[in-house]
N, C-alpha and C positions, 0 to 999 in steps of 0.2 A: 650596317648603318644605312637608313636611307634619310632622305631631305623631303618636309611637306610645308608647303609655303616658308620657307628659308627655315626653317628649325631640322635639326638634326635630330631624326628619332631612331630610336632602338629598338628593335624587338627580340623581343625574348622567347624561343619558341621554348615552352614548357607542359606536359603533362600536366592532368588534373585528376583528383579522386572524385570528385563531386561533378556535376552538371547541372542539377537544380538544386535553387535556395529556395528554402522554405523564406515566405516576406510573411511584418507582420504590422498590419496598421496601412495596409494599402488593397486598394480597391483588387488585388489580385495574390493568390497565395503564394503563388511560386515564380521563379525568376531563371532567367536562362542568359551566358553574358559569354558568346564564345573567346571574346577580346576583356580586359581589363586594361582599362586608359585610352585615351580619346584626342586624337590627334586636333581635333576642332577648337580647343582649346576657347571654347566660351567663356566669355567672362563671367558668367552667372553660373555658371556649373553648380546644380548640387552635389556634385560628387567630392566637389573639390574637398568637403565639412568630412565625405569619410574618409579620405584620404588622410586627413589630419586628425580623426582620431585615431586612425592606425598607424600614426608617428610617419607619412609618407609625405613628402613632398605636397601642397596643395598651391603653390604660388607656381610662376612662370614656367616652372620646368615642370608641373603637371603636364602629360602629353609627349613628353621627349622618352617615354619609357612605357612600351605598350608590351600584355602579357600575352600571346599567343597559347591558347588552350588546343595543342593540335593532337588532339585523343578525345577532343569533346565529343563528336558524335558517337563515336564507341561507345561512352560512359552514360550517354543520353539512352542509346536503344537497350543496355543494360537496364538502367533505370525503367525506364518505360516497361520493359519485360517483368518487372516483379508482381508477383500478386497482388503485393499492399497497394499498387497503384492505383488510386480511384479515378485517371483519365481526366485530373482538373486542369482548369486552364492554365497555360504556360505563358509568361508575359518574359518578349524579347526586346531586350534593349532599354531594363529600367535604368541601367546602369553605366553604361558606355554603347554608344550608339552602333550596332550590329553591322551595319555599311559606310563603318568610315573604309579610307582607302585599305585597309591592311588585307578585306574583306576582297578586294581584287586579287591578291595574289591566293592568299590562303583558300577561299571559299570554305570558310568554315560554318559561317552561318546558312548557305546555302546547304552543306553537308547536313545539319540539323533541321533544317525545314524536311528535308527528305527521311529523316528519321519520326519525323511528328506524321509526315503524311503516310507513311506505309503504316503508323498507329493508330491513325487516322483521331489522330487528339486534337482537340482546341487550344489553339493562339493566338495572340494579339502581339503587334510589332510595332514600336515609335524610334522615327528613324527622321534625318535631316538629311538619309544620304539619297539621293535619284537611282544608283547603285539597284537600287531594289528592282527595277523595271525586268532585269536580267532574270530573274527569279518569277517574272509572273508565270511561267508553265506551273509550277508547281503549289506558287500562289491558288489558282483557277484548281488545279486539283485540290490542295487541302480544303479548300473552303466548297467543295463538294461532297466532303467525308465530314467538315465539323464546323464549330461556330470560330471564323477565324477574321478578323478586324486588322486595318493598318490605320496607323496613324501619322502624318506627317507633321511634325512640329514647324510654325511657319507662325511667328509671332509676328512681326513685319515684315513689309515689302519696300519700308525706304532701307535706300542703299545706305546710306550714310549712318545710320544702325546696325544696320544689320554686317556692314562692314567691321565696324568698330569692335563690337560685342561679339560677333561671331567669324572672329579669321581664317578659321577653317573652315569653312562649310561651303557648301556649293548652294549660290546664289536661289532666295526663297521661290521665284516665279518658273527655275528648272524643277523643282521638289514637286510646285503643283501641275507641271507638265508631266511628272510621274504620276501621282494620282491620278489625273487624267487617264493615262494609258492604264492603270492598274483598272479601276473604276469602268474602262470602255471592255477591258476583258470580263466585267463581271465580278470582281472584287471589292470588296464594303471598305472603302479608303475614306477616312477624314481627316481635319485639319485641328490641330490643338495647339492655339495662340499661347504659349505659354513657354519662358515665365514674359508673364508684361511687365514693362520697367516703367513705373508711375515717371510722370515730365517726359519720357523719351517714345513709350509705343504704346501707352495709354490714353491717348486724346481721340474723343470723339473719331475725327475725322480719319486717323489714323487704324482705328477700328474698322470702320467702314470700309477700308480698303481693301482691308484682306479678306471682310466679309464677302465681300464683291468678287473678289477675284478668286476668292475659296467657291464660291456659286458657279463662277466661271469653270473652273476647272472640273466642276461636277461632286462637288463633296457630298458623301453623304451624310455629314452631321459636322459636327464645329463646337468647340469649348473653351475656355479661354481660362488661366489661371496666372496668379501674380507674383512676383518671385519674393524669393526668401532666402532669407541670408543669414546661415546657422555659422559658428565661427570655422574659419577656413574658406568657406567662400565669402563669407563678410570681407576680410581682410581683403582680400584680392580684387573683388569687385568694386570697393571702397579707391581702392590706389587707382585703379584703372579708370574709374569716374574722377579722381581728382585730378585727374592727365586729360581726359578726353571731355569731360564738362563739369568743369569744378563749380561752375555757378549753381549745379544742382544738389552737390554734399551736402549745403547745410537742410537742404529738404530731407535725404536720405538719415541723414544720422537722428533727425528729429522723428519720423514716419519708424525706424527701426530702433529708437533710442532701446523701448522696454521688451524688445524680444527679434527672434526673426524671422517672425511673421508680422505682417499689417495686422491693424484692427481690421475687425468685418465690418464697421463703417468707410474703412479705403478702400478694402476689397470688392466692394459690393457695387459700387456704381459701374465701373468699370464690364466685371459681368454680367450685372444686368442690362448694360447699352451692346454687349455683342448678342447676349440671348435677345434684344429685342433686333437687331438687324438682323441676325438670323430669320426670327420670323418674318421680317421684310420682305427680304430676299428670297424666300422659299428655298433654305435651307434642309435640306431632304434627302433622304435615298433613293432618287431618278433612275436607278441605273435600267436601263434597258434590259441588260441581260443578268437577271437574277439566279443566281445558281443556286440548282437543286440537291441536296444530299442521293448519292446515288442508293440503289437496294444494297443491302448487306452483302446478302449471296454476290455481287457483281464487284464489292469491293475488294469480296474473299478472294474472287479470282484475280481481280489486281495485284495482292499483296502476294501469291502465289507462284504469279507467271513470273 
């Protein structure tokens, strides 16, 4: 048993058959998750909705029961070795975020980067953790062998949010002090504001600020998306706003009455006021040092020596 922000969590170190999920209905086919449960314990999780279709905990004690995959990268350079593999992109961290703390002790997710990069496969990674800075050696190499993207989710920068809603996590303006350093090595890191909580980190000015200080830290792109609340994270997130600002329930239960998504008339304003500071702000891929895919022949010797 260990202790993270006063919760008592467990881990379970367990074996896995699998390493990738095939995903369907998402910008990316396959999924890579060397943890299962998330010590961050957000109150917007969407994880929480699958949690509670697979009859698992989705309320408070989500998070006090995390799944150790310690034979992942085994079962990843298996996979990767079969013929059938057509070398698509592998998306880390749809599902439980790859650098919460567990990711210090174990290094499992680091173990799996080093299995993509001797493949020299494409990935992309969304992470809340800073965690990752540790990993930029090999960040800088994969993304010389393929098309490889980070993403740092950083919906606000007020504390008073980002406190409430995200207890676990390590404060948003350390996340884009990592960007930063990933971005200054030559790695394609951006920021994706999402989910935004209509009345709480949806307002004009509030926008602006992350824009701003996403510019600051040198992002190369920015997106911003609004959350949604399928049941199991409804519930939770719903009790958690009636504790921490009940004056906004009767907005929320009205905005979510007929589904758990907004209309695209709530959705819309919001991302079209980040995509227009973006262009404000010259929101871009600045980086100075843009890496190159190295020759074949030069990678062969890498993957050899």
């Amino acid at each position: 048993m260990f202790y993270h922000g006063g919760m008592r969590v467990e881990y379970r170190e367990e074996p896995c058959k699998v390493a990738l999920n095939r995903v369907k209905g998402m910008p990316f086919g396959w999924s890579l998750n060397p943890y299962m449960g998330c010590v961050h314990r957000c109150t917007f999780c969407y994880v929480r909705a699958f949690e509670r279709r697979a009859d698992r905990p989705s309320d408070d004690r989500y998070g006090s029961s995390i799944r150790v995959k310690i034979n992942i990268a085994e079962v990843l350079r298996a996979e990767l070795a079969r013929r059938s593999w057509a070398g698509d992109g592998v998306a880390i961290g749809a599902a439980t975020d790859p650098y919460q703390p567990a990711e210090g002790r174990y290094k499992l997710t680091r173990a799996c980067l080093d299995v993509l990069v001797r493949a020299s496969n494409p990935f992309s990674i969304i992470t809340r953790g800073p965690m990752i800075v540790r990993d930029v050696d090999l960040l800088v190499e994969a993304s010389r062998r393929a098309d490889v993207s980070v993403t740092f989710s950083v919906p606000t920068i007020d504390d008073d949010v980002w406190r409430t809603t995200e207890p676990g996590t390590a404060p948003p303006r350390q996340r884009l002090r990592a960007l930063r350093t990933l971005v200054a090595a030559g790695v394609r890191a951006s920021v994706g504001m999402a989910p935004l909580l209509p009345g709480l980190s949806d307002h004009p000015d509030s926008l602006e600020r992350v824009v701003v200080a996403a510019r600051e830290a040198g992002a190369c792109g920015i997106w911003a998306n609004l959350l949604h609340l399928q049941p199991g994270t409804r519930e939770h997130f719903l009790d958690c706003l009636a504790r921490d600002w009940p004056e906004l329930l009767p907005d929320y239960e009205r905005l979510y009455r007929a589904s758990g998504y907004l209309k695209a008339t709530d959705m819309r304003p919001a991302k079209d006021t980040v995509q227009r500071l973006a262009n404000e702000h010259g929101i871009r891929d600045r980086r100075r040092l843009k890496l190159r895919p190295r020759e074949r022949d030069e990678q062969l010797s890498l993957l050899s020596a």
